[in-house]
C-alpha positions as CSV (number, residue, x, y, z in Angstrom):
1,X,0.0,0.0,0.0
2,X,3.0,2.5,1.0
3,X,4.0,2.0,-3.3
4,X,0.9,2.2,-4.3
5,X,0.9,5.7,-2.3
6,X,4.2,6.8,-3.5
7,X,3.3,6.3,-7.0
8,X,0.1,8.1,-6.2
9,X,2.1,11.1,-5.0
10,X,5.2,10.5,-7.7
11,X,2.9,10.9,-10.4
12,X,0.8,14.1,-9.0
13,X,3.6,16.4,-8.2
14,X,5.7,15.1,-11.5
15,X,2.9,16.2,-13.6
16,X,2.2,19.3,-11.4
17,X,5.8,20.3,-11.5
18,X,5.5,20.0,-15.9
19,X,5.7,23.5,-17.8
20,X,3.8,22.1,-20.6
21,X,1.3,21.3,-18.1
22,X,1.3,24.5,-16.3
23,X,0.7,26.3,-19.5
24,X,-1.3,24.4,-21.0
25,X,-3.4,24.8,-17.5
26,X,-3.4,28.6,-17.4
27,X,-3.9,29.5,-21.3
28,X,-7.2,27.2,-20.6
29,X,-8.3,29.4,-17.6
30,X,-7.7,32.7,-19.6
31,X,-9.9,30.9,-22.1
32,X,-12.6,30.1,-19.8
33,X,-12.6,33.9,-18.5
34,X,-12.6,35.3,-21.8
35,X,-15.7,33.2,-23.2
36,X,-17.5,33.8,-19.6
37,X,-17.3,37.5,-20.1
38,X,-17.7,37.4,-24.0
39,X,-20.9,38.8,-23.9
40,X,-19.8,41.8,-21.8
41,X,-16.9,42.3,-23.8
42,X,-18.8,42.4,-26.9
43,X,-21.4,44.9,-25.8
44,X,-18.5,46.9,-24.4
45,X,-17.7,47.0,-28.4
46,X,-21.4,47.7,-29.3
47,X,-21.9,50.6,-27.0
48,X,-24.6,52.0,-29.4
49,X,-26.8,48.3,-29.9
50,X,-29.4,50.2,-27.1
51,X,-29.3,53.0,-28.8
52,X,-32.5,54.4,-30.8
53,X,-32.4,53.9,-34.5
54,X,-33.8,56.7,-36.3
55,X,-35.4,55.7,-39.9
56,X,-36.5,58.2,-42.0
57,X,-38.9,58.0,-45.0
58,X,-40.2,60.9,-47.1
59,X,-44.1,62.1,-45.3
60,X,-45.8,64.2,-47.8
61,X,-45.5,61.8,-51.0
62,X,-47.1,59.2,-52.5
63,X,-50.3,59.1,-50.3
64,X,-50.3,54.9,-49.8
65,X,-46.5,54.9,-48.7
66,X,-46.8,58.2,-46.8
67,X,-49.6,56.5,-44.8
68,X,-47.6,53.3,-44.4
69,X,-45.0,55.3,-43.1
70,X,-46.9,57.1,-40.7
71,X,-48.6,54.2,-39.5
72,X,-45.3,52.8,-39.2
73,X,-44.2,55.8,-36.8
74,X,-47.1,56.1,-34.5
75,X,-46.7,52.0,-34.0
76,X,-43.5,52.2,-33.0
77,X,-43.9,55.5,-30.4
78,X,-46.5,53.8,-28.9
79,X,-44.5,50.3,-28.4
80,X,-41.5,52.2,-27.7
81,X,-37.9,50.1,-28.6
82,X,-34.9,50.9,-30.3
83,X,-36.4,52.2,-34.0
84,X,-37.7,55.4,-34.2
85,X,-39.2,57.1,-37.9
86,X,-38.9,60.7,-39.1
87,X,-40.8,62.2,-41.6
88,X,-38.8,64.4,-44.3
89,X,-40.8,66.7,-46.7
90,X,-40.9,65.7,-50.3
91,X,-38.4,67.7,-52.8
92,X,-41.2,67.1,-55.7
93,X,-39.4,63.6,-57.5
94,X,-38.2,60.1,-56.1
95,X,-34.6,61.2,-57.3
96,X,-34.3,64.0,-55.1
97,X,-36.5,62.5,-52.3
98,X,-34.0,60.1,-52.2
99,X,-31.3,62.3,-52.2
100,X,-32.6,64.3,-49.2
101,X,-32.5,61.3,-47.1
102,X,-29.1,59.6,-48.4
103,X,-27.9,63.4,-47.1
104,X,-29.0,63.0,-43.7
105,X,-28.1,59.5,-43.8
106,X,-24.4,60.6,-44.7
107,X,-24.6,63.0,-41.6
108,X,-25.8,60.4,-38.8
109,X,-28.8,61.8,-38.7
110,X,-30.6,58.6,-39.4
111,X,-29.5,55.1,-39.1
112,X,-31.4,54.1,-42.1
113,X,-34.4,55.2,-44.7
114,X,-36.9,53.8,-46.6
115,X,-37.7,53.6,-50.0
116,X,-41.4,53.0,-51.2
117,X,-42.1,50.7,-54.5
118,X,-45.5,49.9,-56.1
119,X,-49.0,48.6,-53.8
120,X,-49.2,44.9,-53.3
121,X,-51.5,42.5,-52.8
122,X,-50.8,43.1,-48.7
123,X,-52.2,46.9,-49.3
124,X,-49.2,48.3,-48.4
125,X,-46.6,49.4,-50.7
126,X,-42.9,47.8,-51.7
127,X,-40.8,48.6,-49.1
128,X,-36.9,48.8,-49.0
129,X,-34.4,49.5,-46.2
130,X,-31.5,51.1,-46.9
131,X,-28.4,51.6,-44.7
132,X,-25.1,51.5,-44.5
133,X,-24.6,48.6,-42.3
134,X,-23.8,45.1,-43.9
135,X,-26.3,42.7,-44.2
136,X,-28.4,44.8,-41.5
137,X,-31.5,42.8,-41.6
138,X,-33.0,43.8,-38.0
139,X,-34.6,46.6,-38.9
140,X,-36.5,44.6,-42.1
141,X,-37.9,42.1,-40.0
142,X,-39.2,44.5,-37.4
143,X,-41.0,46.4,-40.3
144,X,-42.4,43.7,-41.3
145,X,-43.3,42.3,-38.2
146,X,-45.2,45.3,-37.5
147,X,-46.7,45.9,-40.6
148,X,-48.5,42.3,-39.7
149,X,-49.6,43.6,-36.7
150,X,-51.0,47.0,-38.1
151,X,-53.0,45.3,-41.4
152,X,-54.2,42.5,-38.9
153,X,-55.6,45.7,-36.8
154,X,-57.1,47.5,-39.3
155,X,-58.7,44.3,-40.4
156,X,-59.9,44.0,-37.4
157,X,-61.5,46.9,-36.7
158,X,-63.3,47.2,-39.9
159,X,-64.8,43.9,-38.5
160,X,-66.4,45.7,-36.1
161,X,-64.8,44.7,-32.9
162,X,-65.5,46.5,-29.8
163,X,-62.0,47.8,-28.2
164,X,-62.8,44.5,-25.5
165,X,-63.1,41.9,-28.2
166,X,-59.9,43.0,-29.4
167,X,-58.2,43.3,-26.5
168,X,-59.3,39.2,-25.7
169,X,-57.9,38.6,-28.8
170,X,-54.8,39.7,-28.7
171,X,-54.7,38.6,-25.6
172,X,-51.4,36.0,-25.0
173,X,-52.3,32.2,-24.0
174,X,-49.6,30.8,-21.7
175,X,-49.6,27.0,-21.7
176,X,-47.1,24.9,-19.1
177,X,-45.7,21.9,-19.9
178,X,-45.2,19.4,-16.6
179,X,-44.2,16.3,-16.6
180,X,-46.1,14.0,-14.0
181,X,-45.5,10.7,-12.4
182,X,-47.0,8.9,-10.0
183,X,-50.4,6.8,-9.5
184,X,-52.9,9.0,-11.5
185,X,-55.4,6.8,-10.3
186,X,-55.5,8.1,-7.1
187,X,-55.9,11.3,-8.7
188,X,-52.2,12.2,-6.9
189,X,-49.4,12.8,-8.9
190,X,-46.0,14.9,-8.7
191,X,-44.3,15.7,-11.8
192,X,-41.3,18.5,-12.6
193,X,-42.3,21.9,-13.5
194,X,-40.4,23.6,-16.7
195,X,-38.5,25.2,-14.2
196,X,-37.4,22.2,-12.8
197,X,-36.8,20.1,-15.9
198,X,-34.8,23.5,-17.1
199,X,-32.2,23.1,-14.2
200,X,-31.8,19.7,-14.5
201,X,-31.3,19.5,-17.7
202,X,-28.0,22.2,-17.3
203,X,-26.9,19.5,-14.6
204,X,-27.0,17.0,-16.7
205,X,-25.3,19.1,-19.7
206,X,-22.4,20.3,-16.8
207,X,-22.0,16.3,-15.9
208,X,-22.0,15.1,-19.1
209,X,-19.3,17.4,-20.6
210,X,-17.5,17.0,-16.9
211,X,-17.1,13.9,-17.6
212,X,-15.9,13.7,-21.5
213,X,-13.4,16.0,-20.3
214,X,-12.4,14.3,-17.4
215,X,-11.9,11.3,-20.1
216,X,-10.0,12.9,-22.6
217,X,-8.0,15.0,-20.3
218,X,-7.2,12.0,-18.1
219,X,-7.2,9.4,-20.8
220,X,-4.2,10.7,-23.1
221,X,-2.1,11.6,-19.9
222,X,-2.3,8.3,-18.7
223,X,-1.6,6.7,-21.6
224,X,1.2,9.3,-22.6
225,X,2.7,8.9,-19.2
226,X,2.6,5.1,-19.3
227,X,4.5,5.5,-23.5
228,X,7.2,7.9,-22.0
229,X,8.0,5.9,-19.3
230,X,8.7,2.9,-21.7
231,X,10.1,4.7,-24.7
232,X,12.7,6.2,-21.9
233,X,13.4,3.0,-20.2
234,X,12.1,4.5,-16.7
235,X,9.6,1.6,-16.4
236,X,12.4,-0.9,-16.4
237,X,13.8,0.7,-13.2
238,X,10.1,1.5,-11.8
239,X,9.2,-1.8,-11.7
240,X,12.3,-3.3,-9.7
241,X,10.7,-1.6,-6.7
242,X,7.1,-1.4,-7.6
243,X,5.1,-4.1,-9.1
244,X,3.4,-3.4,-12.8
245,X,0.0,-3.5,-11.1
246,X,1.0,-1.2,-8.3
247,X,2.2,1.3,-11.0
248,X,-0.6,0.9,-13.1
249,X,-3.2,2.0,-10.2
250,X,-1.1,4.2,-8.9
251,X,-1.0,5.8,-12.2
252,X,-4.6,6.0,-12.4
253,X,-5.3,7.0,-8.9
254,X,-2.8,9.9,-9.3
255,X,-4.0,10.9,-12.7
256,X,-7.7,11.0,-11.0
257,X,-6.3,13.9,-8.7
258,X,-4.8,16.0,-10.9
259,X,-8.0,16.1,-14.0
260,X,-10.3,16.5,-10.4
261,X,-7.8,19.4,-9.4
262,X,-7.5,20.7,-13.1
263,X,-11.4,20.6,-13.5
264,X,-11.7,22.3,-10.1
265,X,-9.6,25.0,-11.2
266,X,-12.0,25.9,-14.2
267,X,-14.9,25.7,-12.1
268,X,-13.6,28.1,-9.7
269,X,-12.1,30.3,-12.3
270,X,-15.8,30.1,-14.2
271,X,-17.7,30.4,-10.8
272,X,-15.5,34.1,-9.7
273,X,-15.8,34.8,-13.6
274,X,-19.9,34.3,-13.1
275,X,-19.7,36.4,-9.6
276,X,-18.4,39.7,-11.3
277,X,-20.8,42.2,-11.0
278,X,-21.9,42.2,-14.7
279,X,-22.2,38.7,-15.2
280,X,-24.5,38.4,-11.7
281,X,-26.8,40.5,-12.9
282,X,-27.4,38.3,-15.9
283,X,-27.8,35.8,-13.9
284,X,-29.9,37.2,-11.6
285,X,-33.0,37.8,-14.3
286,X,-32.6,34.0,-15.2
287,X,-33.9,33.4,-12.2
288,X,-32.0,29.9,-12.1
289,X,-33.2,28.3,-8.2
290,X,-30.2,25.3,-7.7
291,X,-32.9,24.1,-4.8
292,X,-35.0,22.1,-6.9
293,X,-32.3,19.8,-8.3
294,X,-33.7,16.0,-7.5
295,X,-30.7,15.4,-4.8
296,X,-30.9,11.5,-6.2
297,X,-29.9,13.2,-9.5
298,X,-26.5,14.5,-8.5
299,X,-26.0,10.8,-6.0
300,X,-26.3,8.7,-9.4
301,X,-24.3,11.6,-11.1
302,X,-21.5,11.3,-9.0
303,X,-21.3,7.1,-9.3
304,X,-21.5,7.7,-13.0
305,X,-18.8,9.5,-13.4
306,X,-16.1,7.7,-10.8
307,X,-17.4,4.1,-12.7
308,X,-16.9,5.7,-16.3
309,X,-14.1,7.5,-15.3
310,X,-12.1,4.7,-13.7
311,X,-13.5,2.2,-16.4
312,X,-11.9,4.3,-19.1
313,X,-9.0,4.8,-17.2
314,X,-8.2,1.4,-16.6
315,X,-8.3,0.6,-21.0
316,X,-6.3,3.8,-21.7
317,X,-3.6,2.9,-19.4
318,X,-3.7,-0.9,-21.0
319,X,-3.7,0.6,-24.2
320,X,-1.1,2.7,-23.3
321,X,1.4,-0.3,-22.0
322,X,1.5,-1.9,-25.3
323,X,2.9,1.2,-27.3
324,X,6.9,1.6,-27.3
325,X,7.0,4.7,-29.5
326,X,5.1,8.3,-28.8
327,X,4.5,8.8,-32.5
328,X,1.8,5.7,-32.2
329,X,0.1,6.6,-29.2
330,X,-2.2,8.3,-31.6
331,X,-3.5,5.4,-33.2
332,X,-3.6,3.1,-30.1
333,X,-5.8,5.4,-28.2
334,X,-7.8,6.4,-31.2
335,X,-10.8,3.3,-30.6
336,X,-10.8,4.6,-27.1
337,X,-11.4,8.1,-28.0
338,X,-14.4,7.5,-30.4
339,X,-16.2,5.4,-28.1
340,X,-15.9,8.7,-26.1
341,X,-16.7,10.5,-28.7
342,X,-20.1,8.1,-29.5
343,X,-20.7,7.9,-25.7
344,X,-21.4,11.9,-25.2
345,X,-22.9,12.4,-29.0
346,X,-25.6,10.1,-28.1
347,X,-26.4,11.8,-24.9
348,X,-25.8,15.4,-26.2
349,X,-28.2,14.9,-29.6
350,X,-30.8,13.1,-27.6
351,X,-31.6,15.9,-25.2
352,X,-35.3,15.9,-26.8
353,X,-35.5,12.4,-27.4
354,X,-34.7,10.9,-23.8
355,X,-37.1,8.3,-24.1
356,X,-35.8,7.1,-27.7
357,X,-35.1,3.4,-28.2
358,X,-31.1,4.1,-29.0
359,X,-30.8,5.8,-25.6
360,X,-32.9,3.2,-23.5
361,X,-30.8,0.3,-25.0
362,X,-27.4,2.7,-24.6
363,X,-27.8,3.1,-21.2
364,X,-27.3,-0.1,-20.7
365,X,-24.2,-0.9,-22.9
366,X,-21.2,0.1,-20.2
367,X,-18.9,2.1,-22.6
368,X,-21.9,4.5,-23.3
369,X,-24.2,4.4,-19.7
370,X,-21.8,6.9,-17.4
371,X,-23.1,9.6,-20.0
372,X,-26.3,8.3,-21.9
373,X,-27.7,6.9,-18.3
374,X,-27.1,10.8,-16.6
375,X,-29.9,11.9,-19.8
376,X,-32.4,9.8,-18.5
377,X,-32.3,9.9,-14.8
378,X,-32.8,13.8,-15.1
379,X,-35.0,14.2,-17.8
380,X,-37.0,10.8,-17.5
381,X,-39.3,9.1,-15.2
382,X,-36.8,5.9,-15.0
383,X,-37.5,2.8,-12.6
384,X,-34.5,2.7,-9.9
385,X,-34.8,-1.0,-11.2
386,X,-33.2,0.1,-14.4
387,X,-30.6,2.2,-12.5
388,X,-29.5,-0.9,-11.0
389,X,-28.8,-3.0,-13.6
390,X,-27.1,-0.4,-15.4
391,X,-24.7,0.5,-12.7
392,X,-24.2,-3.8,-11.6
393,X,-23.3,-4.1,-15.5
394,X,-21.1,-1.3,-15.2
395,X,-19.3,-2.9,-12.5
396,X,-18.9,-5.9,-13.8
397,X,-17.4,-4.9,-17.3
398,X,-15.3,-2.3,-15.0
399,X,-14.2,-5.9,-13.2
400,X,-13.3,-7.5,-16.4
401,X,-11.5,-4.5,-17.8
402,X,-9.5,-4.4,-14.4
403,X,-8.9,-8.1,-15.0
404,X,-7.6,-8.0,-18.7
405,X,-6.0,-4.8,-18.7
406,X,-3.8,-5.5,-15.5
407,X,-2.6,-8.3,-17.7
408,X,-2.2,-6.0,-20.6
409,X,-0.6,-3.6,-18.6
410,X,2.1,-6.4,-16.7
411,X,2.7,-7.6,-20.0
412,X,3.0,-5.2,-22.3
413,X,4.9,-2.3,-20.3
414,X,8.4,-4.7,-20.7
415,X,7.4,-5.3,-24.3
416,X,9.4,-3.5,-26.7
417,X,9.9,-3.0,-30.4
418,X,6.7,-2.7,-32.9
419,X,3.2,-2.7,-30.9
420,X,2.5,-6.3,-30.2
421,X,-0.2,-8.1,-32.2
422,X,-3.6,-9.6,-30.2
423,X,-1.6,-12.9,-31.0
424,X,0.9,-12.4,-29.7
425,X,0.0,-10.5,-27.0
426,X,-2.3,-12.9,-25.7
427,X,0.5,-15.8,-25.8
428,X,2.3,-13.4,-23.5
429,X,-0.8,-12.9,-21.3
430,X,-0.7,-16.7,-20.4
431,X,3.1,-16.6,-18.2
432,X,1.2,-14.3,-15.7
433,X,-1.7,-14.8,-13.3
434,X,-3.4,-11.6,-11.6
């Protein structure tokens, strides 16, 4: 147990001590603040984005597009916002109409004008927004947007519709989506409000991409550590005082401390990043209430992630063991790091299909349950039956791996030379019992 602790501690401050590491640690946390405060940073760039757009159109012309464009204005005062119209007197002709309002354009006086066409079959006239801006389509599809709203209004109220009646029509209808379980025919049933199935679906985003991280972070250390070692003949000396097994958990165990200590890092970084006055106050009109997470949710969270982490952990140091070289880590590894890659797509692209048939039968299947299984638990109405089963075949197949890849691993770390076939690393296997 004293080795197995030493290598524990060997490998944490040896890859603690690493520049590359460092670095590579810190440029990730500068990352992380930068794309927190993005939002800030970019409406620190936009100063003007609240500020009132004022569109002009000519008042006093044709008498269909002056009335479009008054109708227009007086919308728009009354439901206030960030566009604002001004009426310019008409010089006599469209040529030097326009040129009256391309002048005021030119002097910031408006942010954009409009030019009237020919009456279509909506009963208002063509209408075209010009500016300056590049591919400036806001101000277009709030035009339009209101010109809806004032020809379904004048419709309306040629209807004859008393101010009530079209008041209750306009009125908004809010439905609320719950999901219920429980014995309905009692008439007694609990269920999660939106609210609730909002919050836990961010847990279950945060767990799921904590642990693909945690996997790919951990994964290509381990099994980099583990190719260094023998490319540099360390691991002949390591294992005169430490036996291949003890080095291998060790590994693992130490590994396990630094991606939780890395991770912890970005958290806290994120979290004081988050608590900056600007960003709280975002966060404040979410309303987000962290009380209403299912406390079973984070429990089974949590065994998820140590079983898929120390499952994946265990073949990556295997697969690790039997490579000589660096240069073909890559391709070892790579059958490891799509099965990753499959485990969180499935869970990430079936956010709105929990209940699918792929992510029922996934959630069984041990490479894929520590993410696909965290979808259903918080978005589902799962039997703790299920839950079971999942998690006993998960420890089984994390029983196995142990098994073979502690073989793996004692044979293949004093294996030199090309990367050993499954023949003959099998043959190999045989001279050792675990």
């Amino acid at each position: 147990m004293n080795n197995f602790w030493t290598v524990v501690r060997f490998t944490v401050m040896n890859k603690l001590k690493a520049k590359a590491f460092i670095i590579s640690t810190l440029v990730f946390l500068l990352i992380i603040s930068v794309v927190v405060n993005l939002p800030y940073i970019i409406m620190q760039f936009q100063g003007d984005s609240d500020k009132v757009q004022t569109i002009g159109y000519i008042q006093d012309g044709d008498p269909v597009a002056a009335s479009t464009g008054q109708q227009l204005e007086q919308y728009f005062t009354q439901m206030g916002g960030s566009l604002q119209f001004k009426g310019f007197p008409s010089a006599g002709d469209a040529a030097s109409d326009e040129a009256t309002l391309k002048s005021a354009l030119d002097a910031g006086e408006l942010y954009s004008y409009l030019q009237f066409g020919e009456v279509t079959d909506s009963g208002f006239p063509q209408i075209t927004v010009k500016s300056e801006k590049l591919l400036d389509y806001s101000v277009a599809s709030q035009i339009e947007a209101a010109l809806h709203i004032i020809r379904q209004n004048h419709i309306l109220q040629e209807s004859g519709l008393t101010d009530e009646q079209m008041k209750e029509l306009q009125a908004p209808i809010v439905v609320e989506a719950v999901q219920i379980k429980g014995d309905l025919s009692t008439g007694e049933s609990t269920g999660k409000t939106a609210a609730e199935q909002g919050i836990n679906m961010g847990v279950i985003y945060f767990m799921i991409f904590f642990l693909f991280m945690a996997v790919m972070i951990s994964g290509q250390m381990i099994a980099s550590e583990v190719t260094a070692e023998k490319s540099s003949r360390v691991m002949e000396v390591l294992i005169t005082s430490v036996s291949p097994l003890t080095s291998m958990f060790g590994k693992i165990m130490g590994m396990f401390v630094i991606v939780i200590l890395q991770l912890a890092s970005y958290l806290a970084v994120g979290a004081l990043n988050l608590s900056l006055p600007h960003n709280a106050n975002m966060l404040s009109e979410l309303n987000i209430d962290l009380s209403v997470i299912d406390p079973m949710l984070l429990v089974f969270s949590g065994l998820y992630f140590l079983t898929g982490f120390f499952l994946f952990a265990t073949l990556y140091a295997a697969l690790g063991s039997i490579v000589s070289r660096t240069e073909d880590l890559g391709s070892a590894v790579m059958p490891m790091t799509f099965i990753s890659l499959a485990g969180f797509y499935i869970a990430i692209f079936s956010i709105s299909t929990p209940d699918s048939l792929l992510v029922k039968i996934c959630s069984h299947i041990p490479l894929f349950s520590p993410f696909v299984m965290v979808l259903r638990l918080g978005l589902t109405d799962i039997a703790l039956w299920e839950v079971l089963v999942s998690l006993g075949i998960l420890l089984v197949t994390i029983y196995l791996a142990v098994v073979v890849s502690a073989k793996i691993y004692r044979t293949g770390v004093l294996m030199y030379g090309k990367r050993p076939s499954f023949k003959e690393l099998r043959k190999a296997m045989k001279a050792y019992k675990i």
